[in-house]
C-alpha positions as CSV (number, residue, x, y, z in Angstrom):
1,X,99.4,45.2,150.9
2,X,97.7,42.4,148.8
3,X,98.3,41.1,145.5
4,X,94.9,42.2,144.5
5,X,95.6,45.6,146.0
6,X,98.8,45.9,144.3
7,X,97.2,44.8,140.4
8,X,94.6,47.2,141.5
9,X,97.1,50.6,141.8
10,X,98.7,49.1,138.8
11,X,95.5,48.9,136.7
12,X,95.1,52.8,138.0
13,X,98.2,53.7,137.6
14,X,97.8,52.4,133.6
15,X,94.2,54.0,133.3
16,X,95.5,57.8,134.5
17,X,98.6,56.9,132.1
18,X,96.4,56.3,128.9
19,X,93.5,58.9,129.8
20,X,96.4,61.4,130.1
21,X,97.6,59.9,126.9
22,X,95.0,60.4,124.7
23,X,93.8,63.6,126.1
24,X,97.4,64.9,125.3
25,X,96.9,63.1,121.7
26,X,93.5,65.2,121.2
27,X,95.9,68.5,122.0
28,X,98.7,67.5,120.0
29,X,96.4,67.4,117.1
30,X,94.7,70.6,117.7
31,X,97.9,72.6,118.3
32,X,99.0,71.0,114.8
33,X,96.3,72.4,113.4
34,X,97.0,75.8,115.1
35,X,100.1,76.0,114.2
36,X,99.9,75.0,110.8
37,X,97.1,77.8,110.3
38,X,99.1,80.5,112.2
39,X,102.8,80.0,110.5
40,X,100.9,79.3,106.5
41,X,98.7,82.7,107.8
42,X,102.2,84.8,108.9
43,X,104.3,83.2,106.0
44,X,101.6,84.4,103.3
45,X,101.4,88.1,105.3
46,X,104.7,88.5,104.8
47,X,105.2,87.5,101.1
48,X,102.3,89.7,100.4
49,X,103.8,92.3,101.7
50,X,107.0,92.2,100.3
51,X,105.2,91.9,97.2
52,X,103.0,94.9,97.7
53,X,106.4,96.9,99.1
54,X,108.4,95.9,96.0
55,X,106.1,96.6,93.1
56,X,104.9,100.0,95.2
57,X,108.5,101.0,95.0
58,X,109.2,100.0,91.5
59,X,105.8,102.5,91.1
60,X,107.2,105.0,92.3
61,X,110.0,104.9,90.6
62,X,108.8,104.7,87.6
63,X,106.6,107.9,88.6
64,X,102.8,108.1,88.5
65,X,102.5,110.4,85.5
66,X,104.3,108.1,83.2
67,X,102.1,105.2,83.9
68,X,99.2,107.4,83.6
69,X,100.4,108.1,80.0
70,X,101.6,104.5,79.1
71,X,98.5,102.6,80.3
72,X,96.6,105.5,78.5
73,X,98.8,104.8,75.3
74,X,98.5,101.2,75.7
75,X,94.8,101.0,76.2
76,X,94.2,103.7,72.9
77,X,96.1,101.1,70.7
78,X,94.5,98.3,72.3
79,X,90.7,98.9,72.0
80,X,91.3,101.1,68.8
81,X,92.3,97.2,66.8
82,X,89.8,95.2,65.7
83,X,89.4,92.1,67.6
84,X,90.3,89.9,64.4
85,X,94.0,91.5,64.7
86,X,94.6,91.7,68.4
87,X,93.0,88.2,68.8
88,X,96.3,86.8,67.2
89,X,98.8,88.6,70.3
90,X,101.8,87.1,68.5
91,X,100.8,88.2,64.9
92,X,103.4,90.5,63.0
93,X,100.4,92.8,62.2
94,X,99.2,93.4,65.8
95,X,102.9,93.9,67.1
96,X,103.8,96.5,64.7
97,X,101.1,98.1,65.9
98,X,102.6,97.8,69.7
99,X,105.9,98.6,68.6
100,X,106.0,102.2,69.0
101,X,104.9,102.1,72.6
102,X,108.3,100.9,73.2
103,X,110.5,104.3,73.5
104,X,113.2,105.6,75.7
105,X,111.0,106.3,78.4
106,X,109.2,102.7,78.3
107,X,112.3,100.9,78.5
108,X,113.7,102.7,81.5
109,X,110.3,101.8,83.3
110,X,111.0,98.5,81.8
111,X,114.8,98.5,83.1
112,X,113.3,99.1,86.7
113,X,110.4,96.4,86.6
114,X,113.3,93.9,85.7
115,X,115.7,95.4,88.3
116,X,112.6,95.0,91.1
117,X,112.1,91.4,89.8
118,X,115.8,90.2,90.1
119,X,116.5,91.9,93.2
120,X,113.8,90.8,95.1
121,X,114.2,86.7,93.5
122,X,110.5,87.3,92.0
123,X,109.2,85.3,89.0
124,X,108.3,87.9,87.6
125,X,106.3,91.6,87.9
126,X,104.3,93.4,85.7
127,X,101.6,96.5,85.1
128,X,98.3,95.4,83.5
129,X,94.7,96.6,83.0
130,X,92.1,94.1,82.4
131,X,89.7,93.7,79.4
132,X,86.7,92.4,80.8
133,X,84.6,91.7,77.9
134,X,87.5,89.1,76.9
135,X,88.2,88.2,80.3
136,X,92.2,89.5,79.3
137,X,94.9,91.0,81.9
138,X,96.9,93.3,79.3
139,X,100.3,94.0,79.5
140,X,101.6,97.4,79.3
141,X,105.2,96.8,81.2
142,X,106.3,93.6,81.9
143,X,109.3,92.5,83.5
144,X,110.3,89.5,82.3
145,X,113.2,88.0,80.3
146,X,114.3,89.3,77.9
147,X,113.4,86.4,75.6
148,X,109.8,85.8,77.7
149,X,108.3,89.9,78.1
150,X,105.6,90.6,76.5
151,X,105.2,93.9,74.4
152,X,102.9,96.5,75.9
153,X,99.4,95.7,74.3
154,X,99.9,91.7,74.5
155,X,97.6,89.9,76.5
156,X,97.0,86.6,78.8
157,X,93.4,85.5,78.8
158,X,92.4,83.7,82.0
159,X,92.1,80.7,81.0
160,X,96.0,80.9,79.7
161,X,97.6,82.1,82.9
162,X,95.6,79.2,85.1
163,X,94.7,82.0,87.1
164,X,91.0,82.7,89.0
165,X,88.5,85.1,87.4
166,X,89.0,88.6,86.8
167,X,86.5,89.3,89.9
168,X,88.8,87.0,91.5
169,X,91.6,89.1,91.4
170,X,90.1,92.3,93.6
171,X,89.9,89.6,96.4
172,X,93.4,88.6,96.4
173,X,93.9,92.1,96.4
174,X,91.9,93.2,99.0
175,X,93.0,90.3,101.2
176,X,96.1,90.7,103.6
177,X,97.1,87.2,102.7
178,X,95.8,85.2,100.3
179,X,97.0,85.2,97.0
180,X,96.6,82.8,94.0
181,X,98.7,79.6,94.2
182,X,99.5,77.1,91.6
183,X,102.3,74.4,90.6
184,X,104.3,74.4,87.6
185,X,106.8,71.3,87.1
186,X,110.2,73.5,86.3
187,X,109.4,76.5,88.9
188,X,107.1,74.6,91.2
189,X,105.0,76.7,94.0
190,X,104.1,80.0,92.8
191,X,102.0,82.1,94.4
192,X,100.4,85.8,92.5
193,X,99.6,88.8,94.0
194,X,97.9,92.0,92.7
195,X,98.4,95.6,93.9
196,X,97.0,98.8,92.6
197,X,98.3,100.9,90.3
198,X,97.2,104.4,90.6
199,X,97.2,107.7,88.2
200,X,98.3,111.1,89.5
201,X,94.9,111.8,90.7
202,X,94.7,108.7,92.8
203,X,92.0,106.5,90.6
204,X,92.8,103.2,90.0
205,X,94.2,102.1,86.4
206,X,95.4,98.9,86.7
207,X,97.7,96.4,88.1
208,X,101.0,95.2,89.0
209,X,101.3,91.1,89.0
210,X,103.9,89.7,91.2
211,X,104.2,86.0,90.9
212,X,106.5,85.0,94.0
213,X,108.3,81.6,94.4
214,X,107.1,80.3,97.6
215,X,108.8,76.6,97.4
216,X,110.7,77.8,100.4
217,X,107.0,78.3,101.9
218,X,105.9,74.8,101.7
219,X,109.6,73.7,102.5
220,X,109.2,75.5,106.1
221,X,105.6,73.9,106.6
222,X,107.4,70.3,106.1
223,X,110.5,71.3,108.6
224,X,107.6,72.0,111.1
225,X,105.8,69.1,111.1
226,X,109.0,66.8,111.0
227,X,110.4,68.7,114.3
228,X,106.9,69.7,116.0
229,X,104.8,65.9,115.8
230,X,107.7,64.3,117.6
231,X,108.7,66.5,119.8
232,X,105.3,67.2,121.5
233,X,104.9,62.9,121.5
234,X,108.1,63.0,123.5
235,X,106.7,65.6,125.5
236,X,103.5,64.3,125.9
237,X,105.0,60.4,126.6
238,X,107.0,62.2,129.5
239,X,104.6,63.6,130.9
240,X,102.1,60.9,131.4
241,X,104.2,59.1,132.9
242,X,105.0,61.6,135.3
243,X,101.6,62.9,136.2
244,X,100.7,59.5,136.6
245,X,103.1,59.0,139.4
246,X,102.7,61.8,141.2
247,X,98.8,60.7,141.6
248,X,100.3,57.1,142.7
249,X,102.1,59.0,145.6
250,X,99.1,61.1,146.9
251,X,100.0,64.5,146.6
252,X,97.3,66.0,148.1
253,X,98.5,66.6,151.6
254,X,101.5,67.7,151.4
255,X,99.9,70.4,148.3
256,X,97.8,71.7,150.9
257,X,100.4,72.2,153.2
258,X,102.2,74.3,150.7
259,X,99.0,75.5,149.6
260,X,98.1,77.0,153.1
261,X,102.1,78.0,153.5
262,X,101.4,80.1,150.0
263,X,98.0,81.7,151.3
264,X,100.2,82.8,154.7
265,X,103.3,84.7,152.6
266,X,101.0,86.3,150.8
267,X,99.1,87.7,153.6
268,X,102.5,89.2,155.2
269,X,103.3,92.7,154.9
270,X,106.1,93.0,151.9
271,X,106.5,96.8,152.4
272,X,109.7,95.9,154.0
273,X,111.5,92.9,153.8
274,X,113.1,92.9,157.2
275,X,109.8,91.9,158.5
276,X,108.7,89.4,156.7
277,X,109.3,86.0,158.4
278,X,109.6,82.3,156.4
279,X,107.0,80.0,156.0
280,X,107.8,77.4,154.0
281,X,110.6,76.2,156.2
282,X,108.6,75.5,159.1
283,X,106.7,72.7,157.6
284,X,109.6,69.8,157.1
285,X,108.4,68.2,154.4
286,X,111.0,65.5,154.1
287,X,109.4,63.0,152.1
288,X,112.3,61.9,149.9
289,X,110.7,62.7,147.0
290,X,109.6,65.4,144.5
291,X,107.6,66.6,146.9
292,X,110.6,67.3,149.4
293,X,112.1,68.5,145.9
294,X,109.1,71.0,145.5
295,X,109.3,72.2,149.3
296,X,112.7,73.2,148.9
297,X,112.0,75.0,145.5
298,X,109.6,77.1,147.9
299,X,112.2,77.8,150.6
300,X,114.6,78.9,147.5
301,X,111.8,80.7,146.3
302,X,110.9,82.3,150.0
303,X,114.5,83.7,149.9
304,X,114.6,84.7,146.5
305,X,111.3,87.0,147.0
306,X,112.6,88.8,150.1
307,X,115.8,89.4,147.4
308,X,113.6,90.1,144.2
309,X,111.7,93.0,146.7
310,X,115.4,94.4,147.6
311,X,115.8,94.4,144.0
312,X,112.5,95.9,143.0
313,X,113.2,99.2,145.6
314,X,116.7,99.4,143.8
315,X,115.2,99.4,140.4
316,X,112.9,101.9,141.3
317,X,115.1,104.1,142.5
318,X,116.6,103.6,139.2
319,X,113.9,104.6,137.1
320,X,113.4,107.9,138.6
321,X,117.6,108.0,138.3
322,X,115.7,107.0,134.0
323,X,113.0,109.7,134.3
324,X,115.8,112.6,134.7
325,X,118.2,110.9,131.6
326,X,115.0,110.7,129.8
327,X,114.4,114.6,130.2
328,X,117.6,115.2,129.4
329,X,117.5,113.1,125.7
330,X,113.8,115.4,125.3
331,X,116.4,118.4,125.6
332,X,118.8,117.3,123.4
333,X,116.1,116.1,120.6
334,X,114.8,120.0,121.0
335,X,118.2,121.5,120.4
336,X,118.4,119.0,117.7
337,X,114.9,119.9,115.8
338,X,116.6,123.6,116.2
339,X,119.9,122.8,115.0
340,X,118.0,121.3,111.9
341,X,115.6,124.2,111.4
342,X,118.9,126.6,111.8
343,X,120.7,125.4,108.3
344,X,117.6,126.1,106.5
345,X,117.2,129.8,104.9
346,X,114.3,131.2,107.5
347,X,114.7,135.3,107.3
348,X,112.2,137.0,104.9
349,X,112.4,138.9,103.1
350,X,115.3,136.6,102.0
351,X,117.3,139.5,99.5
352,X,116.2,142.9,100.3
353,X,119.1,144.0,97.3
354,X,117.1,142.5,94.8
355,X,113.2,143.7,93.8
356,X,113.2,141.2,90.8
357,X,111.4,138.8,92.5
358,X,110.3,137.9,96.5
359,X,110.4,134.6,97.5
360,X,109.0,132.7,101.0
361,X,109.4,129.3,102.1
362,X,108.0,126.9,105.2
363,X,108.6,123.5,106.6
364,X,106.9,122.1,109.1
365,X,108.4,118.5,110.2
366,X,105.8,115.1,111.2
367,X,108.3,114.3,113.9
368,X,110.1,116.7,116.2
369,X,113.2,115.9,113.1
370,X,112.2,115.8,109.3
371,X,113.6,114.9,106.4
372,X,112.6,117.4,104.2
373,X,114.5,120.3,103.0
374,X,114.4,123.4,100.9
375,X,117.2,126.1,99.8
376,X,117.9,128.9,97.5
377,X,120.8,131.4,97.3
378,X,122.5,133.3,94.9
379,X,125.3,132.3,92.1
380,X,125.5,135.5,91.6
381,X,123.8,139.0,90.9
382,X,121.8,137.3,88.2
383,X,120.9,133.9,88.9
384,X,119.1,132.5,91.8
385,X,119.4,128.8,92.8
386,X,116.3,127.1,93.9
387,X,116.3,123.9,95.7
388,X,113.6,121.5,97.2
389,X,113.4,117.8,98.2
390,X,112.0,115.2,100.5
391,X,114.2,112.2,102.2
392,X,113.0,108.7,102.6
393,X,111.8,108.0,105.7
394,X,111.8,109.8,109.0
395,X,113.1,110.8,112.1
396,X,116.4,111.4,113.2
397,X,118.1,109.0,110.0
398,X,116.3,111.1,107.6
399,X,117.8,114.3,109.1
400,X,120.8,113.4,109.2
401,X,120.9,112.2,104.9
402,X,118.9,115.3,104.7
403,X,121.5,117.8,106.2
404,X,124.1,116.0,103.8
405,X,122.1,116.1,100.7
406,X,121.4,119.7,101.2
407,X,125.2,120.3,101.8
408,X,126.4,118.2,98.5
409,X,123.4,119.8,96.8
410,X,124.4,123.3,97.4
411,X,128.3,122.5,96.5
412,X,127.7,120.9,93.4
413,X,125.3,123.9,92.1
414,X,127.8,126.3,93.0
415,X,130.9,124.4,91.3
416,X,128.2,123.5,88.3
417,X,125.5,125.9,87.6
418,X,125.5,125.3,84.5
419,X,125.1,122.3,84.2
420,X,122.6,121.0,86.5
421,X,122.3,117.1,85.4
422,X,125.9,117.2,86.2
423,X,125.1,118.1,89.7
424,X,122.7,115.5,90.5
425,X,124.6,113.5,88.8
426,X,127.8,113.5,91.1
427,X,125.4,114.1,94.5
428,X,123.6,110.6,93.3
429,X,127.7,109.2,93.1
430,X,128.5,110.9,96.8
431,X,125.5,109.3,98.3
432,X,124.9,105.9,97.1
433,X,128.2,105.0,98.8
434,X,128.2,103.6,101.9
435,X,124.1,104.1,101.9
436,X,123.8,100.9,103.6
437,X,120.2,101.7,104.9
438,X,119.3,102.7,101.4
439,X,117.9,105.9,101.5
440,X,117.2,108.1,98.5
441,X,115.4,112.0,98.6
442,X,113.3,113.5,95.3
443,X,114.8,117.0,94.5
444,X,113.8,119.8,92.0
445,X,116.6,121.8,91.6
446,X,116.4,125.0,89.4
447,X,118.6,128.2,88.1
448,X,116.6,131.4,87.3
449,X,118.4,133.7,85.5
450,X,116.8,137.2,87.3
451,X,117.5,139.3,83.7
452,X,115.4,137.3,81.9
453,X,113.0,134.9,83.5
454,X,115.0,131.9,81.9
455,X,115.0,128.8,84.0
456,X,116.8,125.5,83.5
457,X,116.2,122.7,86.1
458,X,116.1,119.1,86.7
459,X,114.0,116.9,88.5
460,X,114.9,113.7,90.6
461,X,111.4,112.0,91.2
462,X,110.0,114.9,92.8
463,X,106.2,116.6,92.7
464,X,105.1,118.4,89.6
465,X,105.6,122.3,90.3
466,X,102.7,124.4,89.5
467,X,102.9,128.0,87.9
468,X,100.7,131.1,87.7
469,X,101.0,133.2,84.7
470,X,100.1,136.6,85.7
471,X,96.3,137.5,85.5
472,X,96.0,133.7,85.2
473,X,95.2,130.4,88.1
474,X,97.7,128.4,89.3
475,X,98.4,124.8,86.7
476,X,100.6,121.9,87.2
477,X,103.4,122.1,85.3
478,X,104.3,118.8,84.3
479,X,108.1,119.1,83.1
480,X,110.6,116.5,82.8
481,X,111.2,113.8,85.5
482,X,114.0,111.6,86.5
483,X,114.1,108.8,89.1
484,X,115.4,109.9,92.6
485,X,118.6,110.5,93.8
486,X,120.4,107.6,95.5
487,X,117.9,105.8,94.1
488,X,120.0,103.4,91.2
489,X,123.9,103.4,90.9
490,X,124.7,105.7,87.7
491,X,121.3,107.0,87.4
492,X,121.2,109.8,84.8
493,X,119.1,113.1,84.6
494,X,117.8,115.1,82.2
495,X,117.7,119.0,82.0
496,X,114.7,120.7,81.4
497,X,113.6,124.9,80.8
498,X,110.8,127.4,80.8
499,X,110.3,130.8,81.2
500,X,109.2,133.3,83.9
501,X,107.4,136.5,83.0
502,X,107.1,139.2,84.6
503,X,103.9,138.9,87.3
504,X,104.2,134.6,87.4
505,X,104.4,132.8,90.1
506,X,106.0,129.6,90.8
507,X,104.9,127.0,93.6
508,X,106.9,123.7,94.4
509,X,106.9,121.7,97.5
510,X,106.9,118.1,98.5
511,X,104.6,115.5,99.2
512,X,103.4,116.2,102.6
513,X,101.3,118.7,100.8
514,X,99.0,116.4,98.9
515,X,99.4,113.1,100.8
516,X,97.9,114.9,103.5
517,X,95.2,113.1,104.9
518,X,91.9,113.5,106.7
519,X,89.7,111.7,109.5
520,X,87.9,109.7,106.6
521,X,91.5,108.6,105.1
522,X,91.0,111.0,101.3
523,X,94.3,112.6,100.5
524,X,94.4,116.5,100.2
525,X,95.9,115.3,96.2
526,X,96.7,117.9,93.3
527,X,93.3,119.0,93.0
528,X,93.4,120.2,96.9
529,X,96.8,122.0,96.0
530,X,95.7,124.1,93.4
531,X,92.6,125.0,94.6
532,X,93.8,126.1,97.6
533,X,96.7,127.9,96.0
534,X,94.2,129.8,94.2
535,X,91.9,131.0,96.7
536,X,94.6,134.1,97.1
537,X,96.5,133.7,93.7
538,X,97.5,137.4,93.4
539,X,98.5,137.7,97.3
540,X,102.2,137.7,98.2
541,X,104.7,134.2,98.5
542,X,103.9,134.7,102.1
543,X,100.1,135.0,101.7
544,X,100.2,132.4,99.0
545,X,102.3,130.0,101.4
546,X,99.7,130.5,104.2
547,X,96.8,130.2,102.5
548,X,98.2,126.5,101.5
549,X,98.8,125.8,105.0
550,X,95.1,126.7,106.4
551,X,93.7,124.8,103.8
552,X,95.7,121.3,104.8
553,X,95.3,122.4,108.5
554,X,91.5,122.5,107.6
555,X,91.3,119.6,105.6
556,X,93.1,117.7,108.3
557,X,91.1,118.2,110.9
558,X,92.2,116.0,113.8
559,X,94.0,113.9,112.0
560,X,97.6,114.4,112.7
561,X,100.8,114.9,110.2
562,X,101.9,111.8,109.0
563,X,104.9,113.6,106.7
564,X,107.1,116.6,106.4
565,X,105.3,119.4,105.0
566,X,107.0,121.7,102.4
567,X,107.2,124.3,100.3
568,X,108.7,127.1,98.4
569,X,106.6,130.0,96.6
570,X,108.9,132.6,94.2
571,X,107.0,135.6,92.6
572,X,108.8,136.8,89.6
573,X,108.8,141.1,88.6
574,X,111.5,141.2,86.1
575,X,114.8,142.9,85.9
576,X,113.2,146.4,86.9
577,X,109.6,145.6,88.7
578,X,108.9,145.9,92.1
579,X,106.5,143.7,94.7
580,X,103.4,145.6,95.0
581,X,102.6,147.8,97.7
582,X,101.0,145.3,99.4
583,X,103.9,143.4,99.5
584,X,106.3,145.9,100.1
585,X,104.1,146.8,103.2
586,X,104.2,143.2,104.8
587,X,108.5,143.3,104.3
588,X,108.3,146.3,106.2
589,X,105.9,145.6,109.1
590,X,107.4,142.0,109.5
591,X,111.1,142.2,108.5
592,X,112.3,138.8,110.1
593,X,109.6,136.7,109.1
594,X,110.7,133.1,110.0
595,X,108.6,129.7,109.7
């Protein structure tokens, strides 16, 4: 070979180095870019939805008929003072107006906005409506500092917060990532989000402002680009030189060969290994070089195929040995579903002994296990213990809290029936410890005294019963609530009474009932509940009960159960009524009613 030959595969050699160079440059940069758009686009995702999962959890807490009536409150004393007042926020005359927004009940909402916002390392979190003819976000529970909250009624106009337009702000929260960012010297990167706030009715009220340090967010985007850029240079620099020579030691022959080999194996029958024959090493590439390297990779690989296919008959074998272990965990689910539908009360009428009232009850599970549960069973000859409650979560987890809630539930009444805040008050203690998945369950808990109508209960974050006075239409009942059980360490919870009259009826169930949903994603809501509980109002529990169930099932349609559906309907008669014929006919005719 000539000089002039040899500078010539040189000066080749150096072009397909610096083509393959560049081209790799081009990549790098466009894989930056990728990456840098994909990571910012899942790192923002996921702060907004923690976000939206933390302040929805501190809502509903707090309960949707409180913040109903404090934004109400809030708003009444807000547009009812003249703007010369409430244009001064900090004025002694505007916040003694504010003050008396600020009870009991505002600052345990308070208590668990601050709890949400130190938990969770947020900046802060707050509820606010907007005034849009001042362009104001108003708060009406912010949790803040002590020393830095404002009172409900005190306001941030836009131009104070350095935050986008009021318009802006449906955006944000209609986006599933973007949120407002901006830079402060002492907290640097901060980055707001807004999520809904809703009344009992499901109509939008407000906000809840979560501002969220995301320093650590632009900290990850700099550890990226310090560890991707030079490693893909590296990568890149390696593999020019490589693929440049590779092309210096013509490759193309000795590719075909394999090429062809390739196109051969697959053409051989691989039903059975025994006859499939080797290819690969009948060529003899011994080129003492990669290439020789690469031929032997395909005799390794040769072998390792006629293995892998020994392999592949063995592991299906295996999976029909799966399909049989697989029936058999279907089996034991079923007895479990049973098992779980066993320790609830299920025979109707439930006390034949006693005509002072007739009671019926059904729940019907999302998941072959729920986490719902009801009871009710007698102190003694005169009171009645009544019991209902939803788990957090589902499946198999929620069953199993479930079945030990109802268990510490029904203990504790029968040691304390007089005292039911006491009750809830030690089955909150029994099952906060070791709750290391954090579970809590809602629970309305009653006594009804059968003599006299007289009910005391307490409720842990559960629905709103509703009540029929007789001759009258089912109403929601909006008595005294409480946060859930398991919910907060030495929660407390307050007792509440009413009374039952002869001919009422009393309805309470969970919220399956009006989070149902249909195909065009509306939720059955209160206003579903009592309609449809009075399309029969004067019928029997069971009637009552059923006619509830038709009318989800209706409104449902297709759409399948998303949660636990249940529910408890007591008719009250007094110490000496009796069920109407009517009823007395369907005990008779259907003695074991179950759900």
């Amino acid at each position: 070979m000539s000089s002039a030959d040899h500078k010539k595969k040189q000066s080749l050699e150096k072009a397909a180095f610096w083509y393959i160079f560049f081209a790799a440059g081009m990549l790098i940069f466009l894989i930056t870019v990728f990456e840098l758009i994909v990571n910012g686009y899942s790192l923002l995702q996921n702060y907004k939805r923690e976000s939206n999962e933390d302040v929805g959890y501190a809502i509903r807490l707090i309960g949707a008929e409180y913040l109903e009536d404090i934004f109400r409150e809030t708003e009444e004393v807000y547009y009812s003072t003249p703007e010369e007042i409430r244009s001064e926020r900090f004025s002694n005359e505007y916040k003694e107006r504010l003050i008396p927004l600020v009870d009991e009940d505002f600052m345990d909402a308070r208590f668990v906005m601050t709890s949400c916002r130190e938990e969770n390392n947020l900046n802060n979190v707050s509820l606010v409506f907007v005034d849009e003819e001042h362009n104001r976000t108003v708060y009406v529970i912010d949790g803040d500092t002590d020393e830095n909250a404002y009172l409900p009624g005190q306001w941030l106009s836009v131009e104070m917060a350095e935050t986008e337009t009021i318009a802006e702000m449906r955006k944000i929260h209609d986006s599933n990532w973007r949120m407002f960012i901006t830079y402060g010297k002492v907290s640097g990167w901060t980055a707001t989000n807004y999520v809904d706030v809703l009344d009992t009715n499901g109509n939008w009220i407000g906000y809840g402002v979560v501002d969220i340090d995301i320093n650590d967010f632009f900290s990850k985007m700099y550890q990226f680009l310090r560890v991707f850029i030079p490693l893909i240079l590296l990568v890149v620099t390696y593999g020019a030189f490589r693929v440049s020579s590779i092309l210096r030691k013509r490759l193309i022959t000795p590719i075909n060969q394999l090429a062809a080999a390739a196109q051969e194996y697959t053409e051989q029958d691989k039903v059975n290994s025994s006859q499939a024959t080797s290819v690969f090493s009948n060529l003899h590439l011994n080129t003492n070089d990669e290439i020789q390297d690469l031929w032997g990779t395909m005799v390794n690989m040769e072998s390792d195929l006629h293995m892998t296919m020994d392999r592949i008959r063995a592991v299906t074998a295996e999976q029909e040995k799966l399909k049989g272990e697989q029936e058999r965990l279907n089996n034991e689910l079923a007895i479990a579903t049973s098992i779980q539908e066993g320790i609830l009360p299920r025979t109707f009428p439930a006390f034949p002994n006693h005509n002072e009232f007739d009671i019926y009850a059904s729940m019907k599970p999302a998941q072959e296990v729920g986490g719902d549960f009801y009871d009710y069973f007698l102190l003694d000859d005169d009171r009645l213990a009544l019991v209902i409650a939803d788990v957090s979560g589902k499946g198999i987890s929620a069953a199993l809290f479930m079945v030990i809630a109802k268990t510490l539930i029904q203990k504790e009444t029968i040691l304390e029936p007089d005292d039911l805040s006491a009750v809830l008050t030690s089955v909150n203690k029994q099952l906060i410890e070791g709750n290391e998945a954090e579970m809590f369950v809602t629970v309305w808990l009653a006594v009804v005294t059968l003599s006299t109508g007289h009910v005391e209960y307490v409720n842990a974050g559960h629905e709103y019963p509703a009540i029929r006075r007789k001759g009258g239409s089912f109403e929601l009942f909006k008595d005294i609530h409480g946060i859930p059980v398991a919910a907060m360490d030495n929660a407390k919870f307050k007792q509440g009474q009413f009374e039952l009259h002869p001919g009422d009826t009393l309805y309470i169930y969970t919220d399956g009932v009006t989070d149902a949903i249909n195909p065009k994603g509306n939720n059955f809501g209160i206003e579903g509940t009592i309609n449809a509980l009075n399309r029969n109002p004067d019928g029997s529990p069971k009637e009552i009960n059923d006619a509830v169930c038709d009318a989800i099932d209706e409104f449902r349609g297709e759409e399948p159960r998303f949660d636990d559906t249940t529910m408890v309907v007591m008719k009250y008669f007094g110490p000496s009524a009796k069920p109407s014929e009517t009823e007395e006919s369907d005990a008779e005719t259907d003695p074991k009613e179950t759900v």
